[in-house]
DSSP file (Angstrom, degrees, kcal/mol; ACC not computed):
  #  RESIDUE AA STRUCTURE BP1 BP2  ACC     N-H-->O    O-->H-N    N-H-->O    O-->H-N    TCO  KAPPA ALPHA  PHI   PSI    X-CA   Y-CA   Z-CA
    1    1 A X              0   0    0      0, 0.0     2,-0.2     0, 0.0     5,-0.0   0.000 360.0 360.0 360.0 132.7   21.1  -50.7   39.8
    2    2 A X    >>  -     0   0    0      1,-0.1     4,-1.4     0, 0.0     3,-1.2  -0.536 360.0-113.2 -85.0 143.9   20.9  -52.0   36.4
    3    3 A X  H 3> S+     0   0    0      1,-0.2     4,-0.6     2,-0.2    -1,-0.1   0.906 120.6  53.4 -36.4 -55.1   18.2  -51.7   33.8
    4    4 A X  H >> S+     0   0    0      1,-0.2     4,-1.5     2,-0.2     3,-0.6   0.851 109.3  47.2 -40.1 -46.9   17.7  -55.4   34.1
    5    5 A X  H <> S+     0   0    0     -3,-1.2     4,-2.1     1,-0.2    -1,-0.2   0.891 109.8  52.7 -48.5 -52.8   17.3  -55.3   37.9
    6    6 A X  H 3< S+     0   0    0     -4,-1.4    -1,-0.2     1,-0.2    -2,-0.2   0.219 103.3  60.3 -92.5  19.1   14.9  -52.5   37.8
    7    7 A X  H <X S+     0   0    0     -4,-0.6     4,-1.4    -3,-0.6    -1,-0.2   0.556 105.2  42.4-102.7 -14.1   13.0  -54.4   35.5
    8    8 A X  H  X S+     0   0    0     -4,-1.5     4,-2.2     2,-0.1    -2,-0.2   0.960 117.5  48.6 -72.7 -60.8   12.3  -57.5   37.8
    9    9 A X  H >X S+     0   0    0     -4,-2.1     4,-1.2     1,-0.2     3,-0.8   0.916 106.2  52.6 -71.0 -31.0   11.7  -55.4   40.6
   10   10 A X  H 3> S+     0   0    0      1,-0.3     4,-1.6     2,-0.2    -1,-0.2   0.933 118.1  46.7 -45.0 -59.6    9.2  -53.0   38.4
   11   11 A X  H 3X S+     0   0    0     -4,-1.4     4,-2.7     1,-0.2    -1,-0.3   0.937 108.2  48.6 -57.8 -42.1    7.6  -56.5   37.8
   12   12 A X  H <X S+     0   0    0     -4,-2.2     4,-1.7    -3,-0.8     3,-0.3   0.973 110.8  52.6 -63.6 -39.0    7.5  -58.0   41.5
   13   13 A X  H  X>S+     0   0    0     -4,-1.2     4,-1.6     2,-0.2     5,-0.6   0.999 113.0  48.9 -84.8 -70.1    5.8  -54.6   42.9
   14   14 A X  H  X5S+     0   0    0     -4,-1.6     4,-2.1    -5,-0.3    -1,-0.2   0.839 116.9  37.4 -24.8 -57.1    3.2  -55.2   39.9
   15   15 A X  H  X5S+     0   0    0     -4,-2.7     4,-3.3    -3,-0.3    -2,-0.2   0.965 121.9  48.2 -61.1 -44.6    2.6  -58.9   40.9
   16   16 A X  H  X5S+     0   0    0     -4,-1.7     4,-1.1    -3,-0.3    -2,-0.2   0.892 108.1  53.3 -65.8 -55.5    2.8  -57.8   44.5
   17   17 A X  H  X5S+     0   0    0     -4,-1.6     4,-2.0     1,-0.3    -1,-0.3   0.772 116.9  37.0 -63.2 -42.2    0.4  -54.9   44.0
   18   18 A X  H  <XS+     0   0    0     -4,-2.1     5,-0.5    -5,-0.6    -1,-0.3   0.979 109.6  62.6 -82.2 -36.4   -2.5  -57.3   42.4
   19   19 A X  H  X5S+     0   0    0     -4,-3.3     4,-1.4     1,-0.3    -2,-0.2   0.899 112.8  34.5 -49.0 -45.5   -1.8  -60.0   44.5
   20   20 A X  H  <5S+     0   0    0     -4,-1.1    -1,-0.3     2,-0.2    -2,-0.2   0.749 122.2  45.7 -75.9 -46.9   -2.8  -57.9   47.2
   21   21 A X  T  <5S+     0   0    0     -4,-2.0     2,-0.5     1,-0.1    -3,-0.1   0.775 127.8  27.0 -42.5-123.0   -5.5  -55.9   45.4
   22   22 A X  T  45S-     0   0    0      2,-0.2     2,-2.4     1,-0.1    -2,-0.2  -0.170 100.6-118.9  36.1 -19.0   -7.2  -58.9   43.8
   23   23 A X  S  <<S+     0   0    0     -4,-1.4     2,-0.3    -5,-0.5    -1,-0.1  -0.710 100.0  69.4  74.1 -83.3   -6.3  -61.8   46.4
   24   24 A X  S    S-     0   0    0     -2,-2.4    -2,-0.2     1,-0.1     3,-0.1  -0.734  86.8-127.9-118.4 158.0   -4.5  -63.2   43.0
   25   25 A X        -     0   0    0     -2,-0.3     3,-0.1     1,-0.1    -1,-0.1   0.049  42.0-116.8 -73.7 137.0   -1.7  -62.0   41.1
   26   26 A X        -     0   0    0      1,-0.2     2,-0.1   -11,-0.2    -1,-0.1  -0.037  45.3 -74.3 -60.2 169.2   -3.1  -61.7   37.2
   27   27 A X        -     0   0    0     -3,-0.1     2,-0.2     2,-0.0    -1,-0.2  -0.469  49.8-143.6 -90.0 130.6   -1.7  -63.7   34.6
   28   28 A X        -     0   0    0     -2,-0.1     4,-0.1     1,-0.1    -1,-0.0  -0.639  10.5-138.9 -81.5 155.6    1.8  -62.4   33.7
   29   29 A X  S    S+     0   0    0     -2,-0.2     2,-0.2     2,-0.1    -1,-0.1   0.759  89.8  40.2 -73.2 -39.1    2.4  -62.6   30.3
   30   30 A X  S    S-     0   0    0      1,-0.2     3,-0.1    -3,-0.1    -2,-0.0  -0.513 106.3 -86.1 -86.5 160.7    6.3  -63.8   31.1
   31   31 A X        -     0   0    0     -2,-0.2     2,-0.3     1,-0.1    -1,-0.2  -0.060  64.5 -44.8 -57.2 178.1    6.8  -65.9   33.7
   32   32 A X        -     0   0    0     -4,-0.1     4,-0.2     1,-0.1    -1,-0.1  -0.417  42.7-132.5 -47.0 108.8    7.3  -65.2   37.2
   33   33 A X    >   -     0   0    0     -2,-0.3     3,-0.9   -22,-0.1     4,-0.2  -0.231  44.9 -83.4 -54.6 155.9    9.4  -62.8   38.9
   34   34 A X  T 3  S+     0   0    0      1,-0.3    -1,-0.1     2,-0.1     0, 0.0  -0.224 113.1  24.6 -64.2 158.7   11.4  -63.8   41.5
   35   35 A X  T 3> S+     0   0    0     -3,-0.1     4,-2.7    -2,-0.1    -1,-0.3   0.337  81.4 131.1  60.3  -1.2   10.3  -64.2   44.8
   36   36 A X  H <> S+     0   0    0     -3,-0.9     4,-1.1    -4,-0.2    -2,-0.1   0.942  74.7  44.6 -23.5 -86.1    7.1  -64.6   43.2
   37   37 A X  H  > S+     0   0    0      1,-0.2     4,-2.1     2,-0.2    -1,-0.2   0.854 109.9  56.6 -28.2 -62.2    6.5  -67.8   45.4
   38   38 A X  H  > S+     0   0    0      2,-0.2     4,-0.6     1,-0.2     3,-0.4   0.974 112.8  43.3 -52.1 -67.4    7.9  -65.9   48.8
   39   39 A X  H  X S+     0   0    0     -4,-2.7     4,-1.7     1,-0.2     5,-0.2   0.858 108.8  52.3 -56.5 -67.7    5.1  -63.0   48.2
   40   40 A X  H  X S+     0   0    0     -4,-1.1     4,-1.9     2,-0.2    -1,-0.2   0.713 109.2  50.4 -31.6 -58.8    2.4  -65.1   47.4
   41   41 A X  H >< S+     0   0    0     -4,-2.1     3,-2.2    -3,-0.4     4,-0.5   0.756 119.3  52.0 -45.0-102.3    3.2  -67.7   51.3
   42   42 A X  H 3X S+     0   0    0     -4,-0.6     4,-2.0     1,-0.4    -2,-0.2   0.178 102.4  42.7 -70.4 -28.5    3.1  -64.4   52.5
   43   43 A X  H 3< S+     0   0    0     -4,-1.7    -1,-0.4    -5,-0.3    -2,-0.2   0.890 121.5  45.8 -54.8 -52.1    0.0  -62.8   51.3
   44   44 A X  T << S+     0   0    0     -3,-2.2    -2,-0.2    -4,-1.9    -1,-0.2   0.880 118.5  49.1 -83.2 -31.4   -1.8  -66.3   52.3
   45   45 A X  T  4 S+     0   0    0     -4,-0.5     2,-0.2    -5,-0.2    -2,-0.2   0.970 111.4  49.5 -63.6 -82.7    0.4  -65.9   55.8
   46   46 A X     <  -     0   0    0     -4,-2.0     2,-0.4     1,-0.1    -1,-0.1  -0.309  69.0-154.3 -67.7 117.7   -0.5  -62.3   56.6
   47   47 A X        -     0   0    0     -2,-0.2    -1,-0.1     1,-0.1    -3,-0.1  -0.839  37.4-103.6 -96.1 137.8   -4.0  -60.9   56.7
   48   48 A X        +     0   0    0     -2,-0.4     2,-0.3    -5,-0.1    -1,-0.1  -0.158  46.5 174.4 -48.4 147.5   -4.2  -56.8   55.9
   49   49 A X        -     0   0    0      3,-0.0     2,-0.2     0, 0.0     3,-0.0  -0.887  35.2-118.0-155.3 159.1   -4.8  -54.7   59.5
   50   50 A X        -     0   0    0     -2,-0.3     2,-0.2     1,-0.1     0, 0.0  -0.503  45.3 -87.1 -92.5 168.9   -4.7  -51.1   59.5
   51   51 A X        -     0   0    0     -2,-0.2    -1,-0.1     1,-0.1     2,-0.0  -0.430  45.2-109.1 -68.0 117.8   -1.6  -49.6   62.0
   52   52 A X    >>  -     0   0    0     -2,-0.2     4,-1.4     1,-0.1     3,-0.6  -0.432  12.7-128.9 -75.6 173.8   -2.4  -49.1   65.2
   53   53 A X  H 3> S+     0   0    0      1,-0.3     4,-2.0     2,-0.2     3,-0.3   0.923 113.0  46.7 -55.6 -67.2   -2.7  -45.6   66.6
   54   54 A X  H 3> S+     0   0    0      1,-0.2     4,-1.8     2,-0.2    -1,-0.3   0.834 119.7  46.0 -57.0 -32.3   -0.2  -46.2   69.7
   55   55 A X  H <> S+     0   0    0     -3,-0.6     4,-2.9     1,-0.2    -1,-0.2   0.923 110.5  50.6 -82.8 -43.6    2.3  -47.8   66.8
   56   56 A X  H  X S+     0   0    0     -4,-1.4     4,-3.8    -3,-0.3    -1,-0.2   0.927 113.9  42.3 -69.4 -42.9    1.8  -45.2   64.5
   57   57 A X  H  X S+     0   0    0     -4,-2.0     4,-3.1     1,-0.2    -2,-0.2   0.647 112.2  53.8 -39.6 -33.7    2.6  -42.2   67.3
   58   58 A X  H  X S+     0   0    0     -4,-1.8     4,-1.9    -5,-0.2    -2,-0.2   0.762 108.5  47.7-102.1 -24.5    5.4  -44.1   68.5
   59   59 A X  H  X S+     0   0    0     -4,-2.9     4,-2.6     2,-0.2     5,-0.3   0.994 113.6  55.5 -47.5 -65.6    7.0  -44.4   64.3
   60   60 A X  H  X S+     0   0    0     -4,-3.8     4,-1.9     1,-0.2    -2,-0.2   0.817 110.7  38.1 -50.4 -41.4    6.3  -40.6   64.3
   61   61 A X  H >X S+     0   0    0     -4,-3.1     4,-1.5     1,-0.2     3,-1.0   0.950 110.9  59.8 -54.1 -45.1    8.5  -39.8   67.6
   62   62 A X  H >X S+     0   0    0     -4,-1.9     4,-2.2     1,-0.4     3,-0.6   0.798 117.1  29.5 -59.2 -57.0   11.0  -42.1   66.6
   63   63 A X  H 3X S+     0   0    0     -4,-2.6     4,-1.6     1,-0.3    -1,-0.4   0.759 115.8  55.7 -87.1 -19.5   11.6  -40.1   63.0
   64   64 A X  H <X S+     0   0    0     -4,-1.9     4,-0.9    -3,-1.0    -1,-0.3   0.714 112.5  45.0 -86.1 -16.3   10.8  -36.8   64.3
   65   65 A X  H <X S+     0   0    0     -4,-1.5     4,-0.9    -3,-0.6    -2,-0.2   0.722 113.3  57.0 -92.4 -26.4   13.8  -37.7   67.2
   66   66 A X  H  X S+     0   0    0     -4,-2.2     4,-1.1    -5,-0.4    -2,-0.2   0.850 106.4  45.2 -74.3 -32.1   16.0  -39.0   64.3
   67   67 A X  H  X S+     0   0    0     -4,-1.6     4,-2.1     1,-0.2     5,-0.2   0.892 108.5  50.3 -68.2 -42.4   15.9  -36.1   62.5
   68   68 A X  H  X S+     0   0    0     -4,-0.9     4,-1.5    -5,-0.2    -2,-0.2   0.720 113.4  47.9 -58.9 -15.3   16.5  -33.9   64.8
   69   69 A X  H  X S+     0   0    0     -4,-0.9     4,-2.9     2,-0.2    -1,-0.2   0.767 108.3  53.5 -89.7 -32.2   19.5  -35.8   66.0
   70   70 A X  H  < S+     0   0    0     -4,-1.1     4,-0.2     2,-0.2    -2,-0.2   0.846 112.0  49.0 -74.6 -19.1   20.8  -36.2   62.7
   71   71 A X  H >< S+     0   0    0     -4,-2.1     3,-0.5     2,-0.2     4,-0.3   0.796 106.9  53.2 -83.1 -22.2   20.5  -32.2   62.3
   72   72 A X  H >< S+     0   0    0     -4,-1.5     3,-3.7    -5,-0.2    -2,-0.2   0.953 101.5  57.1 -69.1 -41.4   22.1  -31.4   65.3
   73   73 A X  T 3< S+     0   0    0     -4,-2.9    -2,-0.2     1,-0.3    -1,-0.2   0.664  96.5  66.5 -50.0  -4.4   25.2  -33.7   64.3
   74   74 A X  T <  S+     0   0    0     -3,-0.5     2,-0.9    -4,-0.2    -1,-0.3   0.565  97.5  67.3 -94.9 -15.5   25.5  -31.3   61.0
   75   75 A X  S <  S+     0   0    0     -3,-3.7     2,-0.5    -4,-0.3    -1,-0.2  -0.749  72.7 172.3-112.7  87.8   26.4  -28.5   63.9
   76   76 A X        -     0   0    0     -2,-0.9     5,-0.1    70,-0.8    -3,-0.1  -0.850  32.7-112.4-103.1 155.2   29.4  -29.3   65.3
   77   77 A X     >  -     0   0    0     -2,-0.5     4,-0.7     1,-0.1    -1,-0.1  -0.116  37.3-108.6 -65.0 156.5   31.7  -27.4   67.7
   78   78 A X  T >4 S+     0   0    0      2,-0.2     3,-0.8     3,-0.1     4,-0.2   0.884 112.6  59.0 -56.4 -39.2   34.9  -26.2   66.5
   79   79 A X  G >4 S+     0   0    0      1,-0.3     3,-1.0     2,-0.2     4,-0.2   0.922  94.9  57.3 -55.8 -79.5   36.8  -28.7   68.4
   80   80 A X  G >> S+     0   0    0      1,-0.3     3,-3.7     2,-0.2     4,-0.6   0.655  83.7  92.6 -28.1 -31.2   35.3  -31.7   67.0
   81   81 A X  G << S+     0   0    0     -3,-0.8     3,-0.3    -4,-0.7    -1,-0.3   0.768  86.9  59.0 -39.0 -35.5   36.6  -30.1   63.4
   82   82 A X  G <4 S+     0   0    0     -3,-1.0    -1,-0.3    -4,-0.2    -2,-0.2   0.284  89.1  64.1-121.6  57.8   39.5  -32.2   64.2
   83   83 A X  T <4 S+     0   0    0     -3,-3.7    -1,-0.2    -4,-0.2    -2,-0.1   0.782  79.2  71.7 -74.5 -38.5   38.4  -35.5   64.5
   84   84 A X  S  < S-     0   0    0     -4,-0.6     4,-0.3    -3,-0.3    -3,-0.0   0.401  83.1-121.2 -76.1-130.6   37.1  -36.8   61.3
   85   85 A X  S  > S+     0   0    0      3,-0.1     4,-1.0     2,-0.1    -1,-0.1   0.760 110.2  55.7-135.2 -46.1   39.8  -37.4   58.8
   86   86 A X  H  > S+     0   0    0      2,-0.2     4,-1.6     3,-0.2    -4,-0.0   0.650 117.0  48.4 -87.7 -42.5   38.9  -35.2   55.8
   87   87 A X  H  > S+     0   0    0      2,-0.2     4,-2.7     1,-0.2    -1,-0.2   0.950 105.5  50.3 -46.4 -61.2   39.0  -32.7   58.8
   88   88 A X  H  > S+     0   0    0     -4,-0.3     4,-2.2     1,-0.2    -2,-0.2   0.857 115.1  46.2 -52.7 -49.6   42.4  -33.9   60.1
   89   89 A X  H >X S+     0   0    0     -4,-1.0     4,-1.4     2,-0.2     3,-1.1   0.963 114.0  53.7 -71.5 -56.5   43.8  -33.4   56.0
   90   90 A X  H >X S+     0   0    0     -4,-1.6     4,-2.9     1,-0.3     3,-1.3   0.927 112.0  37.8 -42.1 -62.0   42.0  -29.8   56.0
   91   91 A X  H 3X S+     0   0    0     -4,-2.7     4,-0.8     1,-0.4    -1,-0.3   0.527 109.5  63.7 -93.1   3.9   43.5  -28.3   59.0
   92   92 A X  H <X S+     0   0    0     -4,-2.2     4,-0.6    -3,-1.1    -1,-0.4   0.694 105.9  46.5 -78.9 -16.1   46.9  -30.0   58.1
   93   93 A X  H <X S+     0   0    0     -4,-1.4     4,-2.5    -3,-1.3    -2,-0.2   0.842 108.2  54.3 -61.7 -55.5   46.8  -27.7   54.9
   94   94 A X  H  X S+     0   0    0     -4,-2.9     4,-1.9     1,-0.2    -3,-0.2   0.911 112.9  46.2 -55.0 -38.4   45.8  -24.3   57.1
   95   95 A X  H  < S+     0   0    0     -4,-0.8    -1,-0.2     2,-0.3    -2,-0.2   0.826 111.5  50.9-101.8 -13.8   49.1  -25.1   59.4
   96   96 A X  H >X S+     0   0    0     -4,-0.6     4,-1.7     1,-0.2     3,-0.9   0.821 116.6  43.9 -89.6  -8.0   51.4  -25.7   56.2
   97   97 A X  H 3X S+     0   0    0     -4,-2.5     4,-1.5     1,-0.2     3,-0.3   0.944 111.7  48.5 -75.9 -22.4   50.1  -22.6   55.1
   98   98 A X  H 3< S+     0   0    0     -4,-1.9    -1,-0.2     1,-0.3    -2,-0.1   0.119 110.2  52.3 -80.3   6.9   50.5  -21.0   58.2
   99   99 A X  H X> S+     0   0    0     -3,-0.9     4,-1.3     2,-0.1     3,-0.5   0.744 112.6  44.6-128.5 -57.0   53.9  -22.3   58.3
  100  100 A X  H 3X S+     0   0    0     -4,-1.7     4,-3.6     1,-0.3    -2,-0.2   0.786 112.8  53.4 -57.1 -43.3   54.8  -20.8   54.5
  101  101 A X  H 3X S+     0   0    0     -4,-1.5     4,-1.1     1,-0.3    -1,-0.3   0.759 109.6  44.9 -94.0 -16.0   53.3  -17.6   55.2
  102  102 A X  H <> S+     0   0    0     -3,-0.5     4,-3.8     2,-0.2     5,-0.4   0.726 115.8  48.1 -99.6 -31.4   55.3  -17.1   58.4
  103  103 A X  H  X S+     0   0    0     -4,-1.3     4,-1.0     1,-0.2    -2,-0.2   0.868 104.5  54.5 -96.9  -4.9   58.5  -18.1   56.9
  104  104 A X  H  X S+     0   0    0     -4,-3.6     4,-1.3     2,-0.1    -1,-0.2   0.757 113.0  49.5 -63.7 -32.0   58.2  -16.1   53.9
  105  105 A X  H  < S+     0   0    0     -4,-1.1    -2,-0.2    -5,-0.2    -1,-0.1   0.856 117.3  36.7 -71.8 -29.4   57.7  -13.3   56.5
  106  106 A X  H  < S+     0   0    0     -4,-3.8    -3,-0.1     1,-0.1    -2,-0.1   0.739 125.4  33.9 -97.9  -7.9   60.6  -14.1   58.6
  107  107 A X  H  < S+     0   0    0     -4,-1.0    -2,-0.2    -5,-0.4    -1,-0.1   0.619  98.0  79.9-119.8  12.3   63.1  -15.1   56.3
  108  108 A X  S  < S-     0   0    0     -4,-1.3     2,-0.4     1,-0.1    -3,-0.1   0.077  93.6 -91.0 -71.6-161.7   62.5  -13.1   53.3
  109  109 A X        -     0   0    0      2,-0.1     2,-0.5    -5,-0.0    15,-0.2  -0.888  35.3-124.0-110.7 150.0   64.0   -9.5   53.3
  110  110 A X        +     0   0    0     -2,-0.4     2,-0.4    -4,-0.1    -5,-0.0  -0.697  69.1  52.1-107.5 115.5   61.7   -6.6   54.6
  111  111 A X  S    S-     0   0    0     -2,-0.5    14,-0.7     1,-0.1    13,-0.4  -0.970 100.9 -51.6 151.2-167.1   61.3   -3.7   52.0
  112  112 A X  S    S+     0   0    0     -2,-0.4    -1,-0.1    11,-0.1     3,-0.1   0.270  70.4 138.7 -80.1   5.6   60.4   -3.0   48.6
  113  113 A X        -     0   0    0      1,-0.1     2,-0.4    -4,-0.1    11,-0.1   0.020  63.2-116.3 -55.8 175.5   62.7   -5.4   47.0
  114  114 A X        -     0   0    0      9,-0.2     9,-0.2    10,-0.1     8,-0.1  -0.940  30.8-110.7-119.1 136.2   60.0   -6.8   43.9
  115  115 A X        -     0   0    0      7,-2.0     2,-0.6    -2,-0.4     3,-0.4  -0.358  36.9-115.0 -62.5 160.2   59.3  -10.7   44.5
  116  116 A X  S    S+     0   0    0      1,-0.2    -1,-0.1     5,-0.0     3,-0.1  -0.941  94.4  22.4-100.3 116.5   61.1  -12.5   41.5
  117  117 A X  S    S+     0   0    0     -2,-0.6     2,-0.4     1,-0.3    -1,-0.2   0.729  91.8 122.2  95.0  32.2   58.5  -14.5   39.0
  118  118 A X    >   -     0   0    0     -3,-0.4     3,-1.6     1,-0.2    -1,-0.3  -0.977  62.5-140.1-129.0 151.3   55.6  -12.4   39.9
  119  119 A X  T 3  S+     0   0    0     -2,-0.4    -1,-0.2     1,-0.3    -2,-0.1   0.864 102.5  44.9 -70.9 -53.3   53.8  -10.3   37.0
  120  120 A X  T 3  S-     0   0    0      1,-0.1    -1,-0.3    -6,-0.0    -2,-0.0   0.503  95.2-133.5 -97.2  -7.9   53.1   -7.0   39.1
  121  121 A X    <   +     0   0    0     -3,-1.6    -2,-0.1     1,-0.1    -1,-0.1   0.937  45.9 172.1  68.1  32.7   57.0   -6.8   40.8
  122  122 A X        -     0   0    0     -8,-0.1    -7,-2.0     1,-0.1    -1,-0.1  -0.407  35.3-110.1 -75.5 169.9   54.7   -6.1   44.6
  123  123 A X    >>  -     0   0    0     -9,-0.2     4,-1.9     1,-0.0     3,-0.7  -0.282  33.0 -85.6 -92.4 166.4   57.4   -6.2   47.5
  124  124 A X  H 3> S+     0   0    0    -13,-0.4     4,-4.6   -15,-0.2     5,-0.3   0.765 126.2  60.0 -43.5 -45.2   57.7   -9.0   50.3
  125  125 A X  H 3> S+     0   0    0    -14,-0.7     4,-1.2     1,-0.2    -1,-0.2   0.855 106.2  43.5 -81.8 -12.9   55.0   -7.3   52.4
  126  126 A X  H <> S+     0   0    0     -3,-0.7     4,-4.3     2,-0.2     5,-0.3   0.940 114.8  53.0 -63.0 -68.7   52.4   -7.5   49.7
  127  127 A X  H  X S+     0   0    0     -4,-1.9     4,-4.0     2,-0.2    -2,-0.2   0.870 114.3  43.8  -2.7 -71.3   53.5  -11.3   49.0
  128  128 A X  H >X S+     0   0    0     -4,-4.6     4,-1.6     1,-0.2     3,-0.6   0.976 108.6  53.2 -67.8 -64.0   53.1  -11.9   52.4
  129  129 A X  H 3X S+     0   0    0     -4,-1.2     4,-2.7    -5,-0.3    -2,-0.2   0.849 110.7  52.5 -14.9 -63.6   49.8  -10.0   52.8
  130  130 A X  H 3X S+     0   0    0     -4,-4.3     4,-2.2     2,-0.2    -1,-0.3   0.985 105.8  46.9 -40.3 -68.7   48.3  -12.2   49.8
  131  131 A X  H XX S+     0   0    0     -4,-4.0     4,-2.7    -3,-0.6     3,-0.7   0.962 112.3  53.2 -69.4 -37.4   49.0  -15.5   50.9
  132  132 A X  H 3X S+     0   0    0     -4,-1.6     4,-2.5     2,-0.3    -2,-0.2   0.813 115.5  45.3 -51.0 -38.4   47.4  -14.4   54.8
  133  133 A X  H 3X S+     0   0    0     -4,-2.7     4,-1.0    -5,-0.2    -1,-0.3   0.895 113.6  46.0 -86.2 -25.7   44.3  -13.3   52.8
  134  134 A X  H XX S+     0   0    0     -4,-2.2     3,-4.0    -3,-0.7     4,-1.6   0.998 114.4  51.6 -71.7 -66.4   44.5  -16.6   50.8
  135  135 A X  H 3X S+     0   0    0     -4,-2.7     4,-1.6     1,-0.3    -1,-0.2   0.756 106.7  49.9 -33.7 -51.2   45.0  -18.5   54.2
  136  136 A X  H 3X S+     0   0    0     -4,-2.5     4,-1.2     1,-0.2    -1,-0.3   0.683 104.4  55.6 -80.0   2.8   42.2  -17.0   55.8
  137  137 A X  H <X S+     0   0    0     -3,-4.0     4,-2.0    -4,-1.0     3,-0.4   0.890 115.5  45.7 -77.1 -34.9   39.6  -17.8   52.6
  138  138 A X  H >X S+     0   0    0     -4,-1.6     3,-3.3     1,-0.2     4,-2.1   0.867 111.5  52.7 -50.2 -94.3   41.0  -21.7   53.4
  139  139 A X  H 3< S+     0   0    0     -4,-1.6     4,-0.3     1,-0.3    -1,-0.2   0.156 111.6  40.6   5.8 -62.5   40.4  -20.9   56.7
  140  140 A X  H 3X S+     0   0    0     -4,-1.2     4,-2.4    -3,-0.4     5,-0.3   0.767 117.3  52.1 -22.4 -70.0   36.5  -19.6   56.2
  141  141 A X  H <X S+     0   0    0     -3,-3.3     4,-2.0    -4,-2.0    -2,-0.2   0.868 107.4  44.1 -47.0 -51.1   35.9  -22.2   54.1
  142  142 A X  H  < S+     0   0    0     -4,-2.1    -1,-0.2    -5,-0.4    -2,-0.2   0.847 112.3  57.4 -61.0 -31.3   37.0  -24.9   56.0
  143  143 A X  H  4 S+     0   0    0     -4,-0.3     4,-0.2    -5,-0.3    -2,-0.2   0.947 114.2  34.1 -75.0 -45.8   35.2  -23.3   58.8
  144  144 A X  H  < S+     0   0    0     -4,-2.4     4,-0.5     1,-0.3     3,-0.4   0.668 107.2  62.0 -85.6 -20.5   31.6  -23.3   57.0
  145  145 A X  S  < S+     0   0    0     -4,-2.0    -1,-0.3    -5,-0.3    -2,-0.2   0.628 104.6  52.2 -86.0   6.9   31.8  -26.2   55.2
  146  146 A X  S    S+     0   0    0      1,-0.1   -70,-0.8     2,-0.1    -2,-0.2   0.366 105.8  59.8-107.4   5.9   32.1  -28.0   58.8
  147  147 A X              0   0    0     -3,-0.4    -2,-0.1    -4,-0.2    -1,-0.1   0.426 360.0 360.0-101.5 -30.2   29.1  -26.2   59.7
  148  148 A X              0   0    0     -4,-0.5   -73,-0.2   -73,-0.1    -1,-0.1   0.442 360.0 360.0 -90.5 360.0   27.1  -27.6   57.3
């Protein structure tokens, strides 16, 4: 919303707020906000009543059952994890790692050879051992940020 914007409405809630106080709106120094005219028919329309009791009980279930519905949807089963989309993208990342980490294990060489282009020279089974620990922080992550 732009300054400009939130300076009409800052001005209709003012007019609105005396109209309503005062029966009528105070002399603006500027002219009239818009929808000036609309509030006013409606003020003359509409006489105040307070809320009834039964109306008011039946608002409170209504939001006290909407929140709770919207906090159970924040707990979903693991199966639903892949339905949404953001999900779908997640757990397609966990299975190409899971895919790397399994073919570095079966097609690499088994031993102490030293990996080539890494700073510490660790062997294949370290290698492999690394990316499995990296997989399962994805893994974790993925799990608890769907949890939320």
């Amino acid at each position: 919303m732009s300054e400009e914007e939130r300076l009409k409405d800052e001005q209709l809630a003012a007019f609105t707020d005396s109209l309503l106080e005062e029966g009528e709106p105070r002399s603006m120094d500027a002219e009239q906000p818009p929808l000036a005219d609309t509030v006013e028919v409606l003020a003359r329309a509409l006489e105040p009543a307070p809320v009834r009791d039964r109306l008011r009980r039946q608002l409170g279930q209504r939001v006290a059952a909407q929140w709770t519905r919207q906090r159970q949807a924040r707990r979903r089963p693991l199966p639903r994890l892949f339905g949404g989309a953001a999900q779908r993208w997640a757990w397609a990342t966990v299975a190409a790692l899971t895919v790397v980490a399994i073919a570095m294990a079966a097609l690499l060489p088994t031993g102490t050879t030293p990996v080539a282009g890494t700073v510490t020279g660790v062997g294949i089974g370290t290698a492999v051992a690394a990316v499995a620990v990296v997989l399962a922080g994805v893994l974790i992550t993925v799990w608890l940020r769907s949890r939320r």
